[in-house]
Biotite code that builds the C-alpha atoms (Angstrom):
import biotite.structure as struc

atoms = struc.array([
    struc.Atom([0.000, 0.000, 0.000], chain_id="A", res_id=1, res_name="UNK", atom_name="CA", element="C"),
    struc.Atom([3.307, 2.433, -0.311], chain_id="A", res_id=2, res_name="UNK", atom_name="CA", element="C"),
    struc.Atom([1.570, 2.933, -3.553], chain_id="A", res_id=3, res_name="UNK", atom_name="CA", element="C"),
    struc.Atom([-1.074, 4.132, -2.511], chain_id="A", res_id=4, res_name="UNK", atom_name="CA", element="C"),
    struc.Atom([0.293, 6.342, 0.120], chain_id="A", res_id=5, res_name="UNK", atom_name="CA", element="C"),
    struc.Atom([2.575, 7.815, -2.549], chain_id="A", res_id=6, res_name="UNK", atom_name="CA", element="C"),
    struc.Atom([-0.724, 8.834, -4.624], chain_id="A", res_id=7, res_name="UNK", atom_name="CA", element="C"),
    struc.Atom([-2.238, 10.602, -1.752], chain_id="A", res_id=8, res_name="UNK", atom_name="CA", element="C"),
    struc.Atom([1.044, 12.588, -1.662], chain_id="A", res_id=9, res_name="UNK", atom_name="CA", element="C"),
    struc.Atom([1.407, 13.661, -5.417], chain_id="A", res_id=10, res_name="UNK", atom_name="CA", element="C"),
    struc.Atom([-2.111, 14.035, -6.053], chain_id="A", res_id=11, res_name="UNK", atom_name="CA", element="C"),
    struc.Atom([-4.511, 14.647, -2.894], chain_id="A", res_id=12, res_name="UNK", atom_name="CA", element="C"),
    struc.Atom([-4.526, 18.606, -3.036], chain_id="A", res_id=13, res_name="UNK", atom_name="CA", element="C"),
    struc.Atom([-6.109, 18.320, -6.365], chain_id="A", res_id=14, res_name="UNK", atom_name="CA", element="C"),
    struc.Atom([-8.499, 15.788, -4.852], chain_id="A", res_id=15, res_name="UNK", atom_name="CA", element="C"),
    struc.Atom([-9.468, 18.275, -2.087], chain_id="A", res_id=16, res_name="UNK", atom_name="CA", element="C"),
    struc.Atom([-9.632, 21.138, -4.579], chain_id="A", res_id=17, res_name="UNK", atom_name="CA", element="C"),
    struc.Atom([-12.117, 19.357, -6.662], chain_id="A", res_id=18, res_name="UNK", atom_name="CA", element="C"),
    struc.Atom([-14.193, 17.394, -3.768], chain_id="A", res_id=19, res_name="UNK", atom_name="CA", element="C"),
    struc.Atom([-14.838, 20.910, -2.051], chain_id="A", res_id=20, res_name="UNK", atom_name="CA", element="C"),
    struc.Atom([-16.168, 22.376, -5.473], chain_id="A", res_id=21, res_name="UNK", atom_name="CA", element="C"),
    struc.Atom([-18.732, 20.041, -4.507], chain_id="A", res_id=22, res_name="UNK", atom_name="CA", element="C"),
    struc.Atom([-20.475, 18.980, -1.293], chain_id="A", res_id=23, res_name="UNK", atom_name="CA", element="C"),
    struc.Atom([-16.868, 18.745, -0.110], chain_id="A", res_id=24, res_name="UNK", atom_name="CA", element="C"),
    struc.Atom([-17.556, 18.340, 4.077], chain_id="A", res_id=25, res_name="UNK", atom_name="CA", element="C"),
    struc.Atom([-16.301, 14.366, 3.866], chain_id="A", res_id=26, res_name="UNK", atom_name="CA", element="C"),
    struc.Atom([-13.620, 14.859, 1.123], chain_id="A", res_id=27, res_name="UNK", atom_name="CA", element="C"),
    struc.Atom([-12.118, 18.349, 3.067], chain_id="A", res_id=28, res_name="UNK", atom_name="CA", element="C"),
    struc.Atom([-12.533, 16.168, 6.635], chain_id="A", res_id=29, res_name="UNK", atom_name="CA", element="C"),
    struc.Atom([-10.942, 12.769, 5.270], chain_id="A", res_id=30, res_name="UNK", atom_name="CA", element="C"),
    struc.Atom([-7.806, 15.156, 4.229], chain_id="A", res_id=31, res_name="UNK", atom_name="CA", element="C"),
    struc.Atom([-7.590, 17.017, 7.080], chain_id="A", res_id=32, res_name="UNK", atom_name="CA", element="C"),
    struc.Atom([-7.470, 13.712, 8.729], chain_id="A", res_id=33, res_name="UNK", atom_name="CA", element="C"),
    struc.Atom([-4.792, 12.499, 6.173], chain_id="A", res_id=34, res_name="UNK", atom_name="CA", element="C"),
    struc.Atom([-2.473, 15.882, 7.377], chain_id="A", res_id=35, res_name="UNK", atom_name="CA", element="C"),
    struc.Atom([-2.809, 14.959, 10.734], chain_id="A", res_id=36, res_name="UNK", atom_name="CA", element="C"),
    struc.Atom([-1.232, 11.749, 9.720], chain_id="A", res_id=37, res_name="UNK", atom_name="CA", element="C"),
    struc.Atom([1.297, 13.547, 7.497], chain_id="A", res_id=38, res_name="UNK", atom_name="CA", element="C"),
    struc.Atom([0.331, 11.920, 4.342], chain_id="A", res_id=39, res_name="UNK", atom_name="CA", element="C"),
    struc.Atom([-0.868, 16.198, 2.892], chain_id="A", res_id=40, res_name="UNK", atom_name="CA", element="C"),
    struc.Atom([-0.073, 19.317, 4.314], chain_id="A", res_id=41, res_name="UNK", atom_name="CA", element="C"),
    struc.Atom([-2.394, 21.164, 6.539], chain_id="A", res_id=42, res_name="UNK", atom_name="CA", element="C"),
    struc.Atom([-1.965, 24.135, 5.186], chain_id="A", res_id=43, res_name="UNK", atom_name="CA", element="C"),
    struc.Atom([-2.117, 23.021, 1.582], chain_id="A", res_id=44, res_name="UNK", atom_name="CA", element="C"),
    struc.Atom([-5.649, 21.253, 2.567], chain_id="A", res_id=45, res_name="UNK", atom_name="CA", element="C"),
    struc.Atom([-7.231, 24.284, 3.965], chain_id="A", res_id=46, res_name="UNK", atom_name="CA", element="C"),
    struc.Atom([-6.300, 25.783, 0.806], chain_id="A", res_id=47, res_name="UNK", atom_name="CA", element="C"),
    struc.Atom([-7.835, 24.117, -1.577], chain_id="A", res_id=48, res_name="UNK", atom_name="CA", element="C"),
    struc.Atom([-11.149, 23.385, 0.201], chain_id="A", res_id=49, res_name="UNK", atom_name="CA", element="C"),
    struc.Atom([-11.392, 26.898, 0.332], chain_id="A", res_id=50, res_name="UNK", atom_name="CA", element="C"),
    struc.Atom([-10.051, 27.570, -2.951], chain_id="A", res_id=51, res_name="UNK", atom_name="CA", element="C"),
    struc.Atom([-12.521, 24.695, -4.344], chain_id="A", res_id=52, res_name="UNK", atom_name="CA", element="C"),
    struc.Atom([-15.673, 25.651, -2.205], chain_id="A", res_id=53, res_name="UNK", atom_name="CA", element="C"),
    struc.Atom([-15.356, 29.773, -3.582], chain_id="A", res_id=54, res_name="UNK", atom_name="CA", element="C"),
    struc.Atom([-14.778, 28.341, -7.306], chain_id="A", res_id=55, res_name="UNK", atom_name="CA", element="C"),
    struc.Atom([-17.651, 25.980, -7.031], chain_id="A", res_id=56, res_name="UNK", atom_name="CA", element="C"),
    struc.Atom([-20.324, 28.392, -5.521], chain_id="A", res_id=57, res_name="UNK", atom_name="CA", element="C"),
    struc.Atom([-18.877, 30.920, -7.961], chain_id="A", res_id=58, res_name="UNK", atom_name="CA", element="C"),
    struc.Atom([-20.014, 29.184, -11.014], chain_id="A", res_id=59, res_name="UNK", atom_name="CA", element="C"),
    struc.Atom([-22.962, 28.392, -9.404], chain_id="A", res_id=60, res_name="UNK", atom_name="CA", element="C"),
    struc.Atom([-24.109, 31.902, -8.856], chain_id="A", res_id=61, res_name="UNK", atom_name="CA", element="C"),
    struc.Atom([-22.823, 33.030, -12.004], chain_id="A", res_id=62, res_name="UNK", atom_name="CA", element="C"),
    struc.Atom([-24.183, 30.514, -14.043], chain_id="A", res_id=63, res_name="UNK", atom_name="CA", element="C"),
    struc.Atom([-27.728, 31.372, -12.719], chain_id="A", res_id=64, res_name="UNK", atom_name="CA", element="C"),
    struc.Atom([-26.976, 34.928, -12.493], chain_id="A", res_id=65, res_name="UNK", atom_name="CA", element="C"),
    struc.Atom([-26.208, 35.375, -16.340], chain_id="A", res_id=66, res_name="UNK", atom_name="CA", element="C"),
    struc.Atom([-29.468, 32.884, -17.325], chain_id="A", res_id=67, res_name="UNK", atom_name="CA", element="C"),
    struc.Atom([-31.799, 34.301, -14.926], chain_id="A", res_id=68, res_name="UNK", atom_name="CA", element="C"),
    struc.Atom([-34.125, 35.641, -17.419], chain_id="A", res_id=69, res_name="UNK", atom_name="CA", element="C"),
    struc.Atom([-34.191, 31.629, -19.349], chain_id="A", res_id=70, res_name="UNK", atom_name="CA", element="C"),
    struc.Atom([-37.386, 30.015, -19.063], chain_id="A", res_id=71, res_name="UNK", atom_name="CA", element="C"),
    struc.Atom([-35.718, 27.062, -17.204], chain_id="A", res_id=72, res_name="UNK", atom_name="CA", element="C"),
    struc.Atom([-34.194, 29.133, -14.572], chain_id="A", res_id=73, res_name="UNK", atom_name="CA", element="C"),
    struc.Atom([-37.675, 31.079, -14.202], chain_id="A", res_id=74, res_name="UNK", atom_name="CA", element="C"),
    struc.Atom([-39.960, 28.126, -14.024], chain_id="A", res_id=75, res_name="UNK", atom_name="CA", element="C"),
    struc.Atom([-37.277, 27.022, -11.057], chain_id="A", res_id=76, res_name="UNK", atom_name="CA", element="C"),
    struc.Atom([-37.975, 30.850, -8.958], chain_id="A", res_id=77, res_name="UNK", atom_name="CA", element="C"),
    struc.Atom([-41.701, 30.818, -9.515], chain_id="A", res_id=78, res_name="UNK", atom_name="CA", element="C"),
    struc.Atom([-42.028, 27.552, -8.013], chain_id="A", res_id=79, res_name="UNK", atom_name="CA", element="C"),
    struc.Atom([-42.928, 26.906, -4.614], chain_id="A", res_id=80, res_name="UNK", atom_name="CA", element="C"),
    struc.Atom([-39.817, 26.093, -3.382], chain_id="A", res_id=81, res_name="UNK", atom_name="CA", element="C"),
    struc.Atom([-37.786, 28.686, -5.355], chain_id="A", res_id=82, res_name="UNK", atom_name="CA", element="C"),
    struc.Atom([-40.357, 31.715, -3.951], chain_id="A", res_id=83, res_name="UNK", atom_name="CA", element="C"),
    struc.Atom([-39.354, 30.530, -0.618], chain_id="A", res_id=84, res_name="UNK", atom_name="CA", element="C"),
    struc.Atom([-35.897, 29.938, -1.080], chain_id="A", res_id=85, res_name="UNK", atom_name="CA", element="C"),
    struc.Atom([-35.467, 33.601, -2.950], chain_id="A", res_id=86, res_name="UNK", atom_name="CA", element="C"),
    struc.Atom([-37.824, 35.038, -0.192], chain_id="A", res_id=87, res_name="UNK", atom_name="CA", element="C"),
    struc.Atom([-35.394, 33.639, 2.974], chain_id="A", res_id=88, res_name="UNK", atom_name="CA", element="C"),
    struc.Atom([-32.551, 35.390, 0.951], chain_id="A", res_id=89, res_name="UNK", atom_name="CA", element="C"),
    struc.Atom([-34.282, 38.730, 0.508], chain_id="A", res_id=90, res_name="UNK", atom_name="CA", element="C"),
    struc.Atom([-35.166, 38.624, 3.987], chain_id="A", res_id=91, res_name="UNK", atom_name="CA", element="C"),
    struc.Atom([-31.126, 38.679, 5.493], chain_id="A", res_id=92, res_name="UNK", atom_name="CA", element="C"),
    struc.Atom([-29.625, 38.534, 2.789], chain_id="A", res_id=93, res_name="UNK", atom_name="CA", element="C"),
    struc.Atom([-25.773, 38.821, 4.233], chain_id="A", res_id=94, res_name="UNK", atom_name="CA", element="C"),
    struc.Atom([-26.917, 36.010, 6.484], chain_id="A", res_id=95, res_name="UNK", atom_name="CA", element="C"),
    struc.Atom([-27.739, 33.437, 3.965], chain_id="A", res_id=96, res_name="UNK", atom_name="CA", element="C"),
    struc.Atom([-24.762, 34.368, 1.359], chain_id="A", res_id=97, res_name="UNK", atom_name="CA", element="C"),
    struc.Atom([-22.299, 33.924, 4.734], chain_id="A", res_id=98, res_name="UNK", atom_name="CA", element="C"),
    struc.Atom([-24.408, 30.565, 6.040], chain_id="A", res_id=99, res_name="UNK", atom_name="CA", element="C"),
    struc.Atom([-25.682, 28.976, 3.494], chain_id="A", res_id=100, res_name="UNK", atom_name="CA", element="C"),
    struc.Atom([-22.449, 26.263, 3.183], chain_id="A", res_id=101, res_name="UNK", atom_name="CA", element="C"),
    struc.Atom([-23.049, 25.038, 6.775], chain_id="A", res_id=102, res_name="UNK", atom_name="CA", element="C"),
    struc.Atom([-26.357, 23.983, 6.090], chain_id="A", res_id=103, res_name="UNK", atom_name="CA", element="C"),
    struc.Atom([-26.878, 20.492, 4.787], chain_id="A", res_id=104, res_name="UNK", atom_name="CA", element="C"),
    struc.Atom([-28.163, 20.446, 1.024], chain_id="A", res_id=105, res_name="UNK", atom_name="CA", element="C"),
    struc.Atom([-28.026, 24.039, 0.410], chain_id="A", res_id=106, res_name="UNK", atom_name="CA", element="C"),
    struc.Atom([-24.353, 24.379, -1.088], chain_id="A", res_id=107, res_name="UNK", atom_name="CA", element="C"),
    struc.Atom([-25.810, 23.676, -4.539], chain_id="A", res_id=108, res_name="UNK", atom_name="CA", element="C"),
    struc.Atom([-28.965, 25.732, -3.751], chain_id="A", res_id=109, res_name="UNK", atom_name="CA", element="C"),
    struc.Atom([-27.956, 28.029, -1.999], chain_id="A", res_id=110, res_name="UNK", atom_name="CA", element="C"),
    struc.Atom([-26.210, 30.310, -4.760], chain_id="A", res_id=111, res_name="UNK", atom_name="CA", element="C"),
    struc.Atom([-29.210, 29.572, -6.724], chain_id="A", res_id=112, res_name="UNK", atom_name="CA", element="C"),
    struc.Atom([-31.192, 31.399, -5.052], chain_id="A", res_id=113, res_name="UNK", atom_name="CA", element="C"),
    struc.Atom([-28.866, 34.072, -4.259], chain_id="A", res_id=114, res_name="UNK", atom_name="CA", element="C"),
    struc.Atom([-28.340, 35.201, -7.722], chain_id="A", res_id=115, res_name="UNK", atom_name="CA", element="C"),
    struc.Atom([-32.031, 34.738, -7.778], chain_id="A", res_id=116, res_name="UNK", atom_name="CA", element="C"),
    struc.Atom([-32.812, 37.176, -4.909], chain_id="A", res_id=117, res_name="UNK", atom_name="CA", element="C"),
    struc.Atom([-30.096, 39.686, -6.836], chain_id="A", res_id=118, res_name="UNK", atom_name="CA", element="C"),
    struc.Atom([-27.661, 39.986, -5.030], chain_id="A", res_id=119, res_name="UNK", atom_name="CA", element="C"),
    struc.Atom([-24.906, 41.603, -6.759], chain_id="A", res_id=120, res_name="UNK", atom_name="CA", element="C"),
    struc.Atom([-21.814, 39.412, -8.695], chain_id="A", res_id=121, res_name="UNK", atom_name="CA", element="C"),
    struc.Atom([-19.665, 41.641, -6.859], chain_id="A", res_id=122, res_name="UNK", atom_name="CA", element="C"),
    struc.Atom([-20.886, 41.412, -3.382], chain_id="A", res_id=123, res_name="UNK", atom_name="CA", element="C"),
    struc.Atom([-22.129, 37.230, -3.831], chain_id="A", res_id=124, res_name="UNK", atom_name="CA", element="C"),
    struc.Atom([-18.264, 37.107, -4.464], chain_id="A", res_id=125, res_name="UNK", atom_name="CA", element="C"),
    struc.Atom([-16.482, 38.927, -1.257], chain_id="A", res_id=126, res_name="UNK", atom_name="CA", element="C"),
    struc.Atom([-19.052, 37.138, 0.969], chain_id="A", res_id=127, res_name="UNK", atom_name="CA", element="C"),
    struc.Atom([-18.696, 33.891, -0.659], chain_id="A", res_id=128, res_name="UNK", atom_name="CA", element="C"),
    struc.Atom([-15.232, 34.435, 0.105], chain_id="A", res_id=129, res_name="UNK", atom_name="CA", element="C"),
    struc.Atom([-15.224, 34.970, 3.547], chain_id="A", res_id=130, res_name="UNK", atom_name="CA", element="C"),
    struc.Atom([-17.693, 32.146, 4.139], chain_id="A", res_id=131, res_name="UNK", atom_name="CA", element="C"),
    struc.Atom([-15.494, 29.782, 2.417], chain_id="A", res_id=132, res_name="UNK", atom_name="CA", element="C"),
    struc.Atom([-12.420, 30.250, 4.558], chain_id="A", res_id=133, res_name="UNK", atom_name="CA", element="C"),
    struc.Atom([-14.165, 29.826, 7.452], chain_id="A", res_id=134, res_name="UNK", atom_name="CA", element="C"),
    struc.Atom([-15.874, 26.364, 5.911], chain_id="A", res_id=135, res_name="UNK", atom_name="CA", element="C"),
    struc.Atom([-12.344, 25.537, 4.636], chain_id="A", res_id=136, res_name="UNK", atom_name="CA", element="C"),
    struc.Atom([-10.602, 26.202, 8.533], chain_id="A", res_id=137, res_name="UNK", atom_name="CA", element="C"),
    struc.Atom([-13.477, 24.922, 10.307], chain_id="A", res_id=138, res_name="UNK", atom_name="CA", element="C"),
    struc.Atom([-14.117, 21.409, 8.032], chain_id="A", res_id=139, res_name="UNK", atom_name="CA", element="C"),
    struc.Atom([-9.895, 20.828, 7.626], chain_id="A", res_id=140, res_name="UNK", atom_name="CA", element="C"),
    struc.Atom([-9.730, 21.318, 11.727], chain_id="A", res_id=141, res_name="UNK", atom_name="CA", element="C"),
    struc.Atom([-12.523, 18.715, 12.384], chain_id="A", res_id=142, res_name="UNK", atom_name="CA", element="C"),
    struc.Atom([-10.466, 16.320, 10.321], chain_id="A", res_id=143, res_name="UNK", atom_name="CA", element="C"),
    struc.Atom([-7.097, 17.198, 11.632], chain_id="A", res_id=144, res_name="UNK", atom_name="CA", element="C"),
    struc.Atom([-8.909, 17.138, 15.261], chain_id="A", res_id=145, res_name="UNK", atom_name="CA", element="C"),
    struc.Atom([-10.565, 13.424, 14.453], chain_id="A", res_id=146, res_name="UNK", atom_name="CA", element="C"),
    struc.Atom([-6.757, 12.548, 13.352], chain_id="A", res_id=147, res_name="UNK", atom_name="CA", element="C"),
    struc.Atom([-5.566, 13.763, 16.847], chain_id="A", res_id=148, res_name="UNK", atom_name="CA", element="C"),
    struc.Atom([-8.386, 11.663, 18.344], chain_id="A", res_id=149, res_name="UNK", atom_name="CA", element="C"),
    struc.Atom([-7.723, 8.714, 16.676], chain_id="A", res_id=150, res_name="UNK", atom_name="CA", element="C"),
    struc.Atom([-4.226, 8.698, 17.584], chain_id="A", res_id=151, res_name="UNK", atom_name="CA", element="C"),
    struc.Atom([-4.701, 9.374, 21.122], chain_id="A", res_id=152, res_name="UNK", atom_name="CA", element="C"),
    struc.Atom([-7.198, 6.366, 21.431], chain_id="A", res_id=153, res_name="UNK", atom_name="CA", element="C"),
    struc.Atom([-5.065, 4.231, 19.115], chain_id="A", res_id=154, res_name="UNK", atom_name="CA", element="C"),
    struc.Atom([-1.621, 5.324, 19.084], chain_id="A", res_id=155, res_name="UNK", atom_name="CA", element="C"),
    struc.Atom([-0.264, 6.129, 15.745], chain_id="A", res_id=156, res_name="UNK", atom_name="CA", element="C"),
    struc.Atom([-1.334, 4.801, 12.763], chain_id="A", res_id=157, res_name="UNK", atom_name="CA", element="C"),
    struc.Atom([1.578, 3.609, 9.992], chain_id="A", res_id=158, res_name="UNK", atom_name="CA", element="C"),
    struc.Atom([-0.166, 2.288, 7.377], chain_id="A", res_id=159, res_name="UNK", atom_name="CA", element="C"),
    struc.Atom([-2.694, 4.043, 5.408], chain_id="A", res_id=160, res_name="UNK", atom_name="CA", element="C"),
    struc.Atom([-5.269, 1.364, 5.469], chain_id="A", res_id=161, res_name="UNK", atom_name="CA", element="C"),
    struc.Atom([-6.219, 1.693, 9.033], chain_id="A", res_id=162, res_name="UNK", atom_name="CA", element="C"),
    struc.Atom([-6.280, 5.801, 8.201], chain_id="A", res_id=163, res_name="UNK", atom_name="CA", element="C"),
    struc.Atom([-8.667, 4.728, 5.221], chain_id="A", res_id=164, res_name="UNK", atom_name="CA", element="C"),
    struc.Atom([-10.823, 2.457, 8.353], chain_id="A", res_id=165, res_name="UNK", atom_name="CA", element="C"),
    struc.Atom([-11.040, 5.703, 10.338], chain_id="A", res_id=166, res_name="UNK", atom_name="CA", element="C"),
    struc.Atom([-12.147, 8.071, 7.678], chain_id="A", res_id=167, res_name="UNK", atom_name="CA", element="C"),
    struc.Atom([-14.312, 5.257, 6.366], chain_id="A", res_id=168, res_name="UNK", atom_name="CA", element="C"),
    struc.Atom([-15.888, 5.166, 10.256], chain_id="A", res_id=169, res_name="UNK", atom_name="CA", element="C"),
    struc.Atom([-15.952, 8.899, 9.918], chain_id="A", res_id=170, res_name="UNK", atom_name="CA", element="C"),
    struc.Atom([-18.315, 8.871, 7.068], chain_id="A", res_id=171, res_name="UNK", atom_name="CA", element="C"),
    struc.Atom([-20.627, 6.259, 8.412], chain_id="A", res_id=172, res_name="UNK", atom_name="CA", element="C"),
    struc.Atom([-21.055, 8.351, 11.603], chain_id="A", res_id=173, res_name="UNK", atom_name="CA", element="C"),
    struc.Atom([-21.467, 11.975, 10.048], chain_id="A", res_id=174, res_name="UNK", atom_name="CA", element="C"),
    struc.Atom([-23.244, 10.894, 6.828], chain_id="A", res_id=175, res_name="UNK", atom_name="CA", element="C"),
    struc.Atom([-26.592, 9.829, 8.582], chain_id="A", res_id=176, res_name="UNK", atom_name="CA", element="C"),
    struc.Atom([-26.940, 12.812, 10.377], chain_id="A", res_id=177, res_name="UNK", atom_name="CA", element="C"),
    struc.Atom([-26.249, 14.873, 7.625], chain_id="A", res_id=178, res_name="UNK", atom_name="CA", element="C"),
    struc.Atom([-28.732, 13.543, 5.214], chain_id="A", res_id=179, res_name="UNK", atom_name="CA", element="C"),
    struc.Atom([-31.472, 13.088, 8.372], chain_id="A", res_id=180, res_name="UNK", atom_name="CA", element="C"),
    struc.Atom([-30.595, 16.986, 8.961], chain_id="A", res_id=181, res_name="UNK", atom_name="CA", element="C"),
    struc.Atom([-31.081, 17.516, 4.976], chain_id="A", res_id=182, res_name="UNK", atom_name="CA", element="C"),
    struc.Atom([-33.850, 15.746, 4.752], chain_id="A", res_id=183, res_name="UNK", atom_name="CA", element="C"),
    struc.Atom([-35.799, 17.183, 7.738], chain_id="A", res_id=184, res_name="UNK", atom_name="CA", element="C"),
    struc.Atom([-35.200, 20.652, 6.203], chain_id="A", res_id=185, res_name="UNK", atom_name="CA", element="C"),
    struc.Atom([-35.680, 19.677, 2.226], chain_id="A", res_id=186, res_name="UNK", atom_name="CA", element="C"),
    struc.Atom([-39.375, 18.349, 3.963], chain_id="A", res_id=187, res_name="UNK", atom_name="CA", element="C"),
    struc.Atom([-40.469, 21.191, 5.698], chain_id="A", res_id=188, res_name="UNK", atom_name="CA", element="C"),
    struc.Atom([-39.188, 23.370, 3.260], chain_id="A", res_id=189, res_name="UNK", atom_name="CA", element="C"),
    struc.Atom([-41.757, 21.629, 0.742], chain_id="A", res_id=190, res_name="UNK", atom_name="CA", element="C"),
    struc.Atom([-44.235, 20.985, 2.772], chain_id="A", res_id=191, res_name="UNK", atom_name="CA", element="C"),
])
């Protein structure tokens, strides 16, 4: 598995960059987890999740702001759920542009209905700035943290397979919640 360990090295900030463009929370922990093991730099992690969670919500917002006026992307803001959604971010909308990420479900919503509400290119982008370097710090500590954890409980770990087991245990304890917490709020959202 010195293979595999030799991958992670050349090639896992490019992982993180791309896993955060997307609903990146497991991807960014898993490597923060790997950095506390010394397999990626910390540093370089945090990076790229939040280089990869600004770029992704970027093109997001941008891609709805510049095709806002297409009947596709209309039929989606006079629906129920895009009134509401476009409604919570006129109400605060600072708030929403600086929260949206830590809510479950909403990071591919979320500048949907931002560019939606119009906010401005301009101010979407500083705020979805600031929001992602906290997301990046907060999600690449948790990992790094769980790393400490695990090594205090199990002493350290020196081959990659058992850090694979831990961020595999990882996901099967935080993915349940998540989707219970998205799907509790994608339901009463609807209903």
């Amino acid at each position: 598995m010195h293979w595999l360990a030799a991958l992670i090295a050349h090639y896992g900030l490019i992982v993180v960059l791309i896993g955060a463009v997307f609903e990146g929370e497991t991807v960014v922990t898993f490597s923060g987890f790997a950095a506390h093991q010394g397999l990626l730099p910390a540093a370089g992690v945090a990076l790229c999740a939040m280089a990869g969670a600004f770029i992704g919500d970027q093109a997001l917002f941008r891609l709805t702001h510049s095709n806002r006026n297409r009947p596709l992307v209309r039929r989606l803001a006079d629906s129920r759920g895009g009134r509401i959604a476009v409604g919570a971010v006129a109400a605060r909308p600072t708030w929403f542009t600086l929260g949206f990420r830590f809510v479950p479900g909403m990071r591919t919503v979320g500048p949907v209905a931002i560019a939606l509400a119009g906010v401005t290119p301009g101010r979407f982008a500083l705020l979805n700035g600031a929001s992602a370097v906290v997301w990046g710090l907060v999600w690449t500590s948790f990992g790094y943290l769980a790393g400490a954890a695990a090594e205090t409980l199990l002493g350290r770990l020196e081959r990659f397979e058992h850090v694979a087991a831990v961020g595999l245990a990882i996901l099967l304890a935080v993915g349940p919640a998540i989707w219970a917490l998205r799907h509790h709020i994608l339901r009463s959202g609807c209903s």
